[in-house]
N, C-alpha and C positions, 0 to 999 in steps of 0.2 A: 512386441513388448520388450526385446531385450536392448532397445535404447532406454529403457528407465534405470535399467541397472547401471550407468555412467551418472543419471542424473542420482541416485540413493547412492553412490559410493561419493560424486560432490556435496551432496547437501549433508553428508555425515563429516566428510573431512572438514566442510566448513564450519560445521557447530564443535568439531574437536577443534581443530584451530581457535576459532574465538572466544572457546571456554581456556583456554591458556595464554590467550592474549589481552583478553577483555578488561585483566583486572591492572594489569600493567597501563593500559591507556588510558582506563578512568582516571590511575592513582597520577599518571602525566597529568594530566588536566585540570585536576584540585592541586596538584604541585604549582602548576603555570599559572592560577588562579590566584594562590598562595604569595606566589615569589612576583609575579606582574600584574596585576588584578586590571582586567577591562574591563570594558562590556561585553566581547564575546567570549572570554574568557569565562565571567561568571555563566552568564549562559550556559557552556557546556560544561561547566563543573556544576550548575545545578541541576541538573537532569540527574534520575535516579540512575543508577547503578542498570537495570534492566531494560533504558532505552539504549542508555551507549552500547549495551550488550547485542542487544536486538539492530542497530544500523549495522554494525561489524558485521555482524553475523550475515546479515544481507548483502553489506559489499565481498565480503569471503564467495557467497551464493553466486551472485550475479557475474562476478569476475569468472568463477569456474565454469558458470552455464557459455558468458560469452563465446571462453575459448573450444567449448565441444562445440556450439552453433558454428563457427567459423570453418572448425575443423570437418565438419558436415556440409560446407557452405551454406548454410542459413542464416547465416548473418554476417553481414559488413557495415564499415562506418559509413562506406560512402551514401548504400542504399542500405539506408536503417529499417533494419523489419520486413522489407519487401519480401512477398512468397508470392508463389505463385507466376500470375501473368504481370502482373505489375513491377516483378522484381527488374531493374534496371532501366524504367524509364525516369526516375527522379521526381519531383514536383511536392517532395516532402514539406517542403515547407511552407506549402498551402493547409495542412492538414493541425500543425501543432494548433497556431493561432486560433483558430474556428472552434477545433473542439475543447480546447481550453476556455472559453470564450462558454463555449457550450456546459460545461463544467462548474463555474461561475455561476451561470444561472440556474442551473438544475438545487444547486445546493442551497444559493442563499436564501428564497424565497423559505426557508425551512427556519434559517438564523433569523429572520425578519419577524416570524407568526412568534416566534418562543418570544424574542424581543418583548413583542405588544402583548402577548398573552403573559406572560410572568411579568415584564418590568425588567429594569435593568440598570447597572451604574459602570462608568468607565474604569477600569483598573488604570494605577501608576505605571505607566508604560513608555517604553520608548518608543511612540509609534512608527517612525520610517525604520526603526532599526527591526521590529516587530515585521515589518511588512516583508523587508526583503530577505530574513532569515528564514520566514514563515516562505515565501518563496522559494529561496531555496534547498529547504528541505523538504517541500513538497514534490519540488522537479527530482532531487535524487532519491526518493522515496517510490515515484509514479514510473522515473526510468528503471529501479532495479526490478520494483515485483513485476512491470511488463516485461521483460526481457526474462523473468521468469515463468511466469503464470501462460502471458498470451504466446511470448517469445518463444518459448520453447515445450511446456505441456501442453499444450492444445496442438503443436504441431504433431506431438507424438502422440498424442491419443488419436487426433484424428487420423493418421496412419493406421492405427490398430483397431478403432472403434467406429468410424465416421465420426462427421463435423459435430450432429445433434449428441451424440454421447460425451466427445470431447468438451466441447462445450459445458455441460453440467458438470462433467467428473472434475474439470480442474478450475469452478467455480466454486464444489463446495471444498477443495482441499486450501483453495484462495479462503474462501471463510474459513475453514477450519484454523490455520495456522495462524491468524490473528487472535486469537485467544491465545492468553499464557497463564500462566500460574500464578499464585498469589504472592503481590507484589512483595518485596522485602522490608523489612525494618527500618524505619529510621534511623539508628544506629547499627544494623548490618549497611546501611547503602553509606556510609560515612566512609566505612575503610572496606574494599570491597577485595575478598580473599577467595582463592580455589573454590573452599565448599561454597560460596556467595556464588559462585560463577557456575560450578554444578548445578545450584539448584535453579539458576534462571536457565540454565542448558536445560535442563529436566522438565520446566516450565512451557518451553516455546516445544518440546518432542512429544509432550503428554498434556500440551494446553488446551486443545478442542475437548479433550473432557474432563477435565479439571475448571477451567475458566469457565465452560460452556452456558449461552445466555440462547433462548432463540429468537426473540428481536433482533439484535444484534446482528446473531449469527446470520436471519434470514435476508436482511438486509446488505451482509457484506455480500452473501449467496449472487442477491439480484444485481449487486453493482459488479461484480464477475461476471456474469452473464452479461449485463449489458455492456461491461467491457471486452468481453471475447467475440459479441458480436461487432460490434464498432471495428475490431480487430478485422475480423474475418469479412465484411462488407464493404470495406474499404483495402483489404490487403496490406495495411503498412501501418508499424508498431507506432510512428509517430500519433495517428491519429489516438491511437489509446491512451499515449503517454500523454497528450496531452488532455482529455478529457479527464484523467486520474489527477491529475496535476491540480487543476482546476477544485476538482470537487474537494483535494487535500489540504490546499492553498484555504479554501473558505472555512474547515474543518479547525484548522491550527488557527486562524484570527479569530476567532467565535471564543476559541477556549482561553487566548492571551489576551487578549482586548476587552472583554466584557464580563462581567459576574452577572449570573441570572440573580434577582432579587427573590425568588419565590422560595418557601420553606419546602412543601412535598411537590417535588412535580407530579404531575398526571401522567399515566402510562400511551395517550395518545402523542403528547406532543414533546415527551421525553428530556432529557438532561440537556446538557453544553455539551454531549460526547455527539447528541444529533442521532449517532446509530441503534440509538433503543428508542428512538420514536415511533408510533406504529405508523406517525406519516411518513417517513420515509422510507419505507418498502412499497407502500402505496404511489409517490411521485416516481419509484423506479419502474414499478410497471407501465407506465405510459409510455418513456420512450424504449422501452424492452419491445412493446406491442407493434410501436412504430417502426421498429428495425425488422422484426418477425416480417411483417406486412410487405417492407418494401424491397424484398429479398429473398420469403420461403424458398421457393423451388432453389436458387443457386444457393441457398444455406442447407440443404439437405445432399448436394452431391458433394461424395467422397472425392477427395485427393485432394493438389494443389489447384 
C-alpha cells in the first residue's frame, strides 16, 4: 500500500494546483470569447465554471500519474498500457477501433428507447462541429480517467489486494469521484474567483456524498468494472480507452443534439444524463457477465 501514498500526495497537489489556476483560465476564455468570439471560443466560455475546473484538474491528475507509471515502468507511449505478458508485443491499435465501435452500441440502443419513449426535437446546433468536439472530448476524457483508474489503481490494488479486490475497490472510487457538489450560480459562474474555485475544489474532494445518487452512482460502479475487466482481459489501456471513448462520445451527442420532449421522466428509462436509468445498470450486466465467463480462472490469479 505505500504506492498510494505518491498517488494522494499527486491527486492533492493537482486539486491545489487547479484550484489556483482554474479561475485564471476560465477568466482567459470569456476574455478570448470577449475580444474574438468563434465558435470554439463560445464553446468553451460557455461551459460552467466547474467543467473547466473538473478537465484541469484531470489533466493536472493524469500528467502526474503518467510521470510515476513511467518512472515505475508501467507506462510508455510506445506500448500504451501494456502489463503484464502482452507488454512489448504491440498490436495496439487493433483494440482502440473494435471497442469503441463496441462502446457505440452498448450505449445508444439506450438514446434510441428514451428517443421513442418520450419524443423528441432537434436543438440549433452545429452538427459536424458538435460531432467532433464531442469526439474529442470524449477521447481526452476516456484517456485521462484510464490512465488513472485502470492505468494505475487497479495495478496497485491488485499488487496489494488481488485482481477481484482491485477491481471493485477502484470502481467504486471511479463512481465515487464523479459526483461533485452542488453546481454554482449563475452569477458565481460569470466571474469565477478563489472562493468559486475552493468551493468546486471542496465539491469534487467531498462529492461522493454531497452529490451522492444511487442509480447513478451504481451505474458508473458497473461501467468501472466493466472497464477494469476489458482492461485486465485484454492487458492493454487502449482497449478500455477506447470502449470509454465510445460510450462518452454517444453520452455528449444525446445531451447536445437532442431535447427529450417529455415533462416528468420515468425512473426506468431516466433523463438525457442516460446514468439514472435503471436500464442502464441493467445493459451493463450483460456484457460484465460475458467478460466474468470468458476469463474467471485467469481473472482471479494475482500479479501481472
Amino acid at each position: 500500500m505505500g504506492a498510494l501514498l505518491p498517488f494522494a500526495s499527486i491527486y492533492l497537489l493537482a486539486l491545489l494546483l487547479t484550484t489556483f489556476l482554474a479561475p485564471n483560465v476560465y477568466g482567459f476564455f470569456r476574455w478570448w470569447d470577449g475580444c474574438r468570439p468563434s465558435i470554439l471560443s463560445h464553446y468553451i466560455a460557455a461551459k460552467p465554471f466547474s467543467k473547466i475546473f473538473g478537465r484541469i484538474f484531470l489533466i493536472h491528475l493524469a500528467i502526474g500519474l503518467i510521470f510515476l507509471l513511467r518512472h515505475h515502468g508501467l507506462f510508455s507511449w510506445k506500448n500504451l498500457g501494456h502489463w503484464g505478458e502482452n507488454r512489448g508485443r504491440g498490436g495496439s491499435g487493433k483494440f482502440f477501433p473494435k471497442f469503441f465501435a463496441l462502446g457505440l452500441l452498448l450505449t445508444f440502443p439506450i438514446c434510441l428507447c428514451q428517443a421513442l419513449v418520450y419524443g423528441w426535437h432537434e436543438k440549433q446546433i452545429n452538427l459536424p462541429f458538435a460531432i467532433v468536439f464531442s469526439f474529442g472530448g470524449a477521447l481526452v476524457v476516456a484517456f485521462l480517467e484510464e490512465v488513472i483508474f485502470r492505468g494505475y489503481l487497479i495495478r496497485v490494488f491488485s499488487a496489494a489486494f488481488g485482481r477481484p479486490a482491485a477491481l471493485l475497490t477502484s470502481s467504486f472510487i471511479f463512481a465515487g469521484v464523479h459526483f461533485h457538489g452542488p453546481p454554482l450560480s449563475s452569477s458565481a459562474s460569470a466571474i469565477a474567483g478563489w472562493p468559486d474555485s475552493l468551493r468546486v475544489a471542496g465539491g469534487i474532494f467531498f462529492g461522493a456524498v454531497r452529490g451522492f445518487r444511487p442509480v447513478p452512482f451504481f451505474s458508473l460502479f458497473l461501467l468501472g468494472v466493466l472497464l477494469g475487466l476489458i482492461f485486465l482481459r485484454y492487458r492493454h489501456l487502449t482497449a478500455s480507452i477506447g470502449f470509454h471513448c465510445g460510450v462518452v462520445l454517444v453520452l455528449l451527442l444525446h445531451r447536445r443534439t437532442i431535447s427529450l420532449t417529455v415533462g416528468t421522466p420515468s425512473a426506468f428509462w431516466g433523463t438525457n444524463i442516460l446514468l439514472d436509468s435503471v436500464l442502464c445498470p441493467l445493459l451493463l450486466l450483460l456484457p460484465i457477465g460475458f467478460c466474468l465467463h470468458g476469463f474467471r480462472q485467469k481473472f482471479c490469479r494475482d500479479g501481472p
